[in-house]
BAFI-3210 file (N, C-alpha, C; in Angstrom, 3 decimals, decimal comma, padded with zeros to 6 digits):
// residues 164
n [1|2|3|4|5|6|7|8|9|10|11|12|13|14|15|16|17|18|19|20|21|22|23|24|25|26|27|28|29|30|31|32|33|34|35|36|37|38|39|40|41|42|43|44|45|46|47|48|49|50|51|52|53|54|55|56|57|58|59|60|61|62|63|64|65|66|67|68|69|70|71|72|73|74|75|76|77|78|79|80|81|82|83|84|85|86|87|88|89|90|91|92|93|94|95|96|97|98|99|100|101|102|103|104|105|106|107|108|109|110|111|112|113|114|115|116|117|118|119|120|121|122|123|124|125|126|127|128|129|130|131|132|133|134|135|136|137|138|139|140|141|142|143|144|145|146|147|148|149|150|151|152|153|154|155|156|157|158|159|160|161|162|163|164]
n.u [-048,050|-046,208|-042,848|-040,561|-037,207|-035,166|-032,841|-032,085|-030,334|-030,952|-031,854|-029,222|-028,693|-026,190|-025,452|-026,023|-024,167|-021,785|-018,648|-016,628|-014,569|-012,629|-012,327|-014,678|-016,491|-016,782|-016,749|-018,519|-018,796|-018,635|-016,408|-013,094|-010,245|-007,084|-003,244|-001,982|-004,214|-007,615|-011,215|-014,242|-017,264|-017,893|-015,650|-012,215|-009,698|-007,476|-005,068|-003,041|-001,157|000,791|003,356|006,216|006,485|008,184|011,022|011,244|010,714|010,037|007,640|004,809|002,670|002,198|000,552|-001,871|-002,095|-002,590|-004,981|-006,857|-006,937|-008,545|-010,919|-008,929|-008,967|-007,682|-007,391|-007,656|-006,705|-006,374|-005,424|-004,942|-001,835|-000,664|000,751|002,901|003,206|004,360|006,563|008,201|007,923|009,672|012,236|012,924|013,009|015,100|016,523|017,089|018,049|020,525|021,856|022,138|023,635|026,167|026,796|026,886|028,883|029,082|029,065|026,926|024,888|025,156|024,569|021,588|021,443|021,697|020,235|017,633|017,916|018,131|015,889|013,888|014,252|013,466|011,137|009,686|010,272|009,004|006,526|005,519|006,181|003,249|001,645|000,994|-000,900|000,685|000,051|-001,166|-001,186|-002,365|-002,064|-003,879|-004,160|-006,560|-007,035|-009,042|-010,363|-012,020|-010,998|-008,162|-006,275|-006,072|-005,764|-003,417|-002,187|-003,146|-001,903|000,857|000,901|000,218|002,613|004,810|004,071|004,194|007,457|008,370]
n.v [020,345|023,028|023,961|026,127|027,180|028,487|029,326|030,582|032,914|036,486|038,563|041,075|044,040|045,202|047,735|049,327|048,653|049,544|050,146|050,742|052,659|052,719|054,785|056,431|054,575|054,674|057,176|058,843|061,685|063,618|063,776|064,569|063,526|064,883|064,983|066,189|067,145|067,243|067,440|067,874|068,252|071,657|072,016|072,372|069,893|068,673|065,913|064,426|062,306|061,658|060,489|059,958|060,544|062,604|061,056|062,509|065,544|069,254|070,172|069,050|068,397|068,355|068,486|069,883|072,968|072,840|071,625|073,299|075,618|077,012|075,235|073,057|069,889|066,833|063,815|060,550|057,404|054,547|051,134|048,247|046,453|043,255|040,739|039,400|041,546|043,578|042,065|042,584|045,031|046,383|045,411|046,619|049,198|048,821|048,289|050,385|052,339|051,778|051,437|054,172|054,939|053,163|054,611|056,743|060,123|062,137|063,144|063,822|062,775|060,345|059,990|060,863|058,549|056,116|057,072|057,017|053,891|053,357|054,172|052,778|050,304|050,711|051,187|048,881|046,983|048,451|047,975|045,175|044,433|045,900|044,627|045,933|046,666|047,819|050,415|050,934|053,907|055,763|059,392|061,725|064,881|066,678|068,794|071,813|073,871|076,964|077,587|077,200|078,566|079,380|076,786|075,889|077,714|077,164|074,859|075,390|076,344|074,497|072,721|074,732|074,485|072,229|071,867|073,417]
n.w [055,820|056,197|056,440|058,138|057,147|059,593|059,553|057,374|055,073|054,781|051,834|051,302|050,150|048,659|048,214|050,233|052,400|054,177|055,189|057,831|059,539|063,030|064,588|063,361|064,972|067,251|067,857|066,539|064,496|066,458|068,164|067,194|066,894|067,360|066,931|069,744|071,097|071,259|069,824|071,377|070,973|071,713|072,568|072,483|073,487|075,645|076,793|079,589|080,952|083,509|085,033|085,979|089,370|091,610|094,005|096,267|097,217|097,875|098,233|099,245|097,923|094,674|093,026|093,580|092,988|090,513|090,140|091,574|089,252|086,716|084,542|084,515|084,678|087,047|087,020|089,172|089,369|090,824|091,861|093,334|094,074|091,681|093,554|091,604|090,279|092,104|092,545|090,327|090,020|092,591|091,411|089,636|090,632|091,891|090,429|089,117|090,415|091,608|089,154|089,222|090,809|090,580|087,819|087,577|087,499|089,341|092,365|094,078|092,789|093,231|095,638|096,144|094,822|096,541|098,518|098,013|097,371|100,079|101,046|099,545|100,892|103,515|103,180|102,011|104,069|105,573|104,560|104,659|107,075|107,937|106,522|104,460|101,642|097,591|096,486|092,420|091,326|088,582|087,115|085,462|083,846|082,568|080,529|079,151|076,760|075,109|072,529|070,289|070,543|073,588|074,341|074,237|075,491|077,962|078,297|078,361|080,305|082,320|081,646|082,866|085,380|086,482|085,994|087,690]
ca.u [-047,459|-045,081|-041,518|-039,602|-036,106|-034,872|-031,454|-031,904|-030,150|-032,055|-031,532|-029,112|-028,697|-024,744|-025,026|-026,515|-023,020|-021,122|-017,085|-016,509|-013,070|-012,595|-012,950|-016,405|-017,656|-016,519|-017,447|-019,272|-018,758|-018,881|-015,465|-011,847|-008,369|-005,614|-001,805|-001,768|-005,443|-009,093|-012,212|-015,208|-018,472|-017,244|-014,590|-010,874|-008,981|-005,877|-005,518|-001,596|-000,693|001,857|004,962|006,691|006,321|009,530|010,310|011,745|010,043|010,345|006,483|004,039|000,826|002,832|-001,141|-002,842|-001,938|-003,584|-006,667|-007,282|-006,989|-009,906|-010,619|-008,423|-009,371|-006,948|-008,486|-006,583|-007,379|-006,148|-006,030|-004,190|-000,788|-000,591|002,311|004,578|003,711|004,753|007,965|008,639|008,348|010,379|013,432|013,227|013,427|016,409|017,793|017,423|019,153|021,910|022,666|022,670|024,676|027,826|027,504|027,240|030,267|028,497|029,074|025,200|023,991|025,578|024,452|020,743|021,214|022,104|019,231|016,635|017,698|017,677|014,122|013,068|014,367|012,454|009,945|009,291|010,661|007,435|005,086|005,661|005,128|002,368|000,931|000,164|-000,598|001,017|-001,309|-000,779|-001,823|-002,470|-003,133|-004,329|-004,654|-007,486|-007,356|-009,894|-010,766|-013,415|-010,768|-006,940|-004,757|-006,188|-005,359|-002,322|-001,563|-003,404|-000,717|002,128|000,774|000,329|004,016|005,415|003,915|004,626|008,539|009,064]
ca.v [021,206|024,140|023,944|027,001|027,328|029,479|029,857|031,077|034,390|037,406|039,317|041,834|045,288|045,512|049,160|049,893|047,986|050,762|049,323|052,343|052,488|052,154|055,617|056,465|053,427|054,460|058,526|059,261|062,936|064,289|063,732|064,629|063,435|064,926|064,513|066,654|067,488|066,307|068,451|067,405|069,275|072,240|072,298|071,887|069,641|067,681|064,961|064,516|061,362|061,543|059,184|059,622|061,492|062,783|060,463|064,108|066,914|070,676|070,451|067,421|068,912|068,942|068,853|070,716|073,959|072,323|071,051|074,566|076,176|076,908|074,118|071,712|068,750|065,899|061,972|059,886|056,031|053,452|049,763|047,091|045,925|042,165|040,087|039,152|043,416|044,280|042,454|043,589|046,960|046,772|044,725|047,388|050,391|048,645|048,373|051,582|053,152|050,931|051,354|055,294|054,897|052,884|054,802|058,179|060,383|063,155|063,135|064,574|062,649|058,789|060,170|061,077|057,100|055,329|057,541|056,333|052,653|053,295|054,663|051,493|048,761|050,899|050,865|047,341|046,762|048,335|047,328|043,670|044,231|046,142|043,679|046,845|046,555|048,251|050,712|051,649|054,903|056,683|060,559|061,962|065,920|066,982|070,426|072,312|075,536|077,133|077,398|076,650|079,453|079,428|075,576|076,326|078,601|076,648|073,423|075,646|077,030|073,672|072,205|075,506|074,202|070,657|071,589|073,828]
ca.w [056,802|055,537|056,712|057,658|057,485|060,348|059,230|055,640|054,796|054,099|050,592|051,544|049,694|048,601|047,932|051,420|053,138|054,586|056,083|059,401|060,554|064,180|065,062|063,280|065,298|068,308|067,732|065,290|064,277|067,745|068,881|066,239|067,832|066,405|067,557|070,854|071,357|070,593|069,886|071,653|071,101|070,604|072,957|072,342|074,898|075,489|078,221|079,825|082,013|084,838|084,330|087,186|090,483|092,385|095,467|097,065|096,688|098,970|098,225|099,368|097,367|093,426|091,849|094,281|092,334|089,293|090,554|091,981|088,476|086,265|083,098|084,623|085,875|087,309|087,612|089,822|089,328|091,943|092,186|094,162|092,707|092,580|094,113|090,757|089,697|093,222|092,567|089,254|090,665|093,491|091,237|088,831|091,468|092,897|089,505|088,341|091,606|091,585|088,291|089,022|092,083|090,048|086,968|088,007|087,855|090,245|094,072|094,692|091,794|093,846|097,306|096,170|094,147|097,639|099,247|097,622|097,593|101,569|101,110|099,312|101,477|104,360|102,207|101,803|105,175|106,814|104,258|104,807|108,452|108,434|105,697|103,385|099,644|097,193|095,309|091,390|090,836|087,729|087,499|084,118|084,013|081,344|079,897|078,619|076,340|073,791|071,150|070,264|070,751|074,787|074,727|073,689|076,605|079,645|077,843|078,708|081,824|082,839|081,759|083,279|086,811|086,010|085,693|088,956]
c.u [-046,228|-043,693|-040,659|-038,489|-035,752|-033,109|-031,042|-031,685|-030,870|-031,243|-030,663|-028,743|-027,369|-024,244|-025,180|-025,170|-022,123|-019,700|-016,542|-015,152|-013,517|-013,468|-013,993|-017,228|-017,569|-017,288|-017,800|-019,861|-018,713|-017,307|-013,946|-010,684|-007,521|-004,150|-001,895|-003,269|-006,720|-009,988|-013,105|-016,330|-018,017|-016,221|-013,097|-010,035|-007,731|-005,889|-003,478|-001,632|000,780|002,487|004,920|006,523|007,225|008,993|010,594|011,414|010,057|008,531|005,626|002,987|001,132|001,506|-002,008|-002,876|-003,140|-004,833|-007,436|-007,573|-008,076|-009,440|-009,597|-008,715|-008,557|-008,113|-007,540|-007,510|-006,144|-006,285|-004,745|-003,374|-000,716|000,454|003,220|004,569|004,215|006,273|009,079|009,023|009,318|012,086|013,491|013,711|014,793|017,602|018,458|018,008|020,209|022,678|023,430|023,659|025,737|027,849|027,350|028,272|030,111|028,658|027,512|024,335|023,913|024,742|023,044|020,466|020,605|020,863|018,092|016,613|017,255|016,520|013,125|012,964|013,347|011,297|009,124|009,332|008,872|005,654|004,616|005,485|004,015|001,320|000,130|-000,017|000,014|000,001|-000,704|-001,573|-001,803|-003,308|-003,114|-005,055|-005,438|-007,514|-008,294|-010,326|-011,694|-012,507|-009,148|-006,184|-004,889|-005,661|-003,964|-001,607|-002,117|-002,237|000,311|001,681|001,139|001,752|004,992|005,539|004,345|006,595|008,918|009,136]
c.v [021,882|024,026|025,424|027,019|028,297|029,911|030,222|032,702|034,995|038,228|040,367|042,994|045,541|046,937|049,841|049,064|048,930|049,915|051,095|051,793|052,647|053,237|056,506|055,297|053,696|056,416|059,289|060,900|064,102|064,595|063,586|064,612|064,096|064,745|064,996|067,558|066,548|067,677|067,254|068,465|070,628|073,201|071,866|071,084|068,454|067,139|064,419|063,098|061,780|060,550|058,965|060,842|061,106|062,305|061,814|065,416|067,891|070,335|069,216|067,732|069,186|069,407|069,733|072,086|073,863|071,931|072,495|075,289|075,918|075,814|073,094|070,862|067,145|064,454|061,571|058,340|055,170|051,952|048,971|046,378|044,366|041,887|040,167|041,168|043,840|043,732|043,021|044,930|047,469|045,785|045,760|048,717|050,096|048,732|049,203|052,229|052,470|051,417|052,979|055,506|054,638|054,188|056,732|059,010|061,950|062,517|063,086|063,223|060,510|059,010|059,910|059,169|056,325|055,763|056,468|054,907|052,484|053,362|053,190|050,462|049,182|050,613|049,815|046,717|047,137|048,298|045,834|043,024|044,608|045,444|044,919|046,475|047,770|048,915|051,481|052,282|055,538|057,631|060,795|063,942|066,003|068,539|070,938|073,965|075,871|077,091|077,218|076,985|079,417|077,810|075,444|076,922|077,910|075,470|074,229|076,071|075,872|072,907|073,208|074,942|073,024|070,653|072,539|072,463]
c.w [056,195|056,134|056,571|058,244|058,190|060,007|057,905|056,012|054,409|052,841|051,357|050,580|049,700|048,820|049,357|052,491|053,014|055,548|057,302|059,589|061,997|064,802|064,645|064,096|066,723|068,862|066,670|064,870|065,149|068,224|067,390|067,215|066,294|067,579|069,138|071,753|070,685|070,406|070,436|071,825|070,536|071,744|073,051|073,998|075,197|076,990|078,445|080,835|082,344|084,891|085,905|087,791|091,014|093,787|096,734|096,896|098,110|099,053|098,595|098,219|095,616|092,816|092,366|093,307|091,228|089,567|090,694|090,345|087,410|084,658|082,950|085,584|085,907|087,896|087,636|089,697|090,632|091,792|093,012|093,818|093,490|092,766|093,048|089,923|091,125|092,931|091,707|089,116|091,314|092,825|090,493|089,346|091,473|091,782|089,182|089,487|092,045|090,280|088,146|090,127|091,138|088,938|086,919|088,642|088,960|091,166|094,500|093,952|092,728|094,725|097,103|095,454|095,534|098,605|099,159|097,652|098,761|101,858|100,988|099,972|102,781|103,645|102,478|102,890|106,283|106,208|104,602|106,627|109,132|107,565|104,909|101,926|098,974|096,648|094,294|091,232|089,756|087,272|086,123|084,900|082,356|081,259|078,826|077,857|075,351|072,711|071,305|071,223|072,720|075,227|074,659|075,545|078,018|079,273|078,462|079,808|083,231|082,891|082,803|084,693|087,473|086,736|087,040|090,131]
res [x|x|x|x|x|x|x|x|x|x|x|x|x|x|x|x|x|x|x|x|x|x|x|x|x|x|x|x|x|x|x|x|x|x|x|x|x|x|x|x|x|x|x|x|x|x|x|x|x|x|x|x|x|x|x|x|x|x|x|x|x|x|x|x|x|x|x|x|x|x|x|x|x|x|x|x|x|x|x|x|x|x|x|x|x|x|x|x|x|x|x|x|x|x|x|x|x|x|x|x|x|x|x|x|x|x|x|x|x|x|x|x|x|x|x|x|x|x|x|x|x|x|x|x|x|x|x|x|x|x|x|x|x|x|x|x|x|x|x|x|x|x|x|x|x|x|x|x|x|x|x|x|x|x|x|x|x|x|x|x|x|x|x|x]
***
């Protein structure tokens, strides 16, 4: 009766052993990042995340503008912040508007500090009785064009709108 070993290596072919960096393994000739854009296919496009959103704004709708406009498209993600990120969040708010309250040598610049702390303690004040969750959102605008110099110009069209 013959005996075969099931765990014997097979001959392999040294010359045929190819080492891929990350990003040939991940896109394989289809897709080039560079610093402030990507190519994909054979369209140029650059992708922006949203830091922070003003707690005061003249306007409720800041993205609406953008959504509306042609070759851009904004993705909003969502999820459910848990308890020790909810308080992390809300010790860090309190920090950072405290710290601009003392060390701010502006009148407008204290008043709008002290605001916002007021905002937060409501805040928290009627999430905790209406038993709401916190939700972390992050928006991501994607821009899109057939070639640079137009990517170029929807990028500033878009910071332009960004900064009113």
């Amino acid at each position: 009766m013959k005996k075969f070993n099931l765990f014997k290596r097979k001959e392999v072919d040294h010359e045929k052993i190819e080492t891929q960096d990350f990003i040939d393994m991940i896109s394989p000739s289809i897709i080039k990042f560079y610093t402030d854009y990507f190519i994909s296919g054979n369209t140029y496009r650059s992708v922006w995340a949203i830091r922070e959103y003003p707690t005061s704004t003249e306007e409720l709708a800041l993205l609406r503008y953008l959504g509306e406009k042609e070759n851009i498209t904004l993705k909003i993600y969502s999820r459910v912040v848990t308890p020790l990120e909810e308080r992390r969040i809300i010790t860090n708010a309190t920090n950072k508007h405290k710290m601009q309250s003392v060390s701010s040598s502006q009148v407008q610049e204290t008043i709008e500090a002290e605001a916002d702390i007021h905002d937060l303690t409501l805040l928290i004040a009627n999430m905790h009785r209406s038993r709401e969750p916190l939700v972390h959102a992050a928006v991501f605008i994607e821009m899109m064009a057939y070639d640079y110099e137009s990517l170029k110009i929807l990028q500033s069209d878009v910071a332009t709108e960004l900064i009113r």
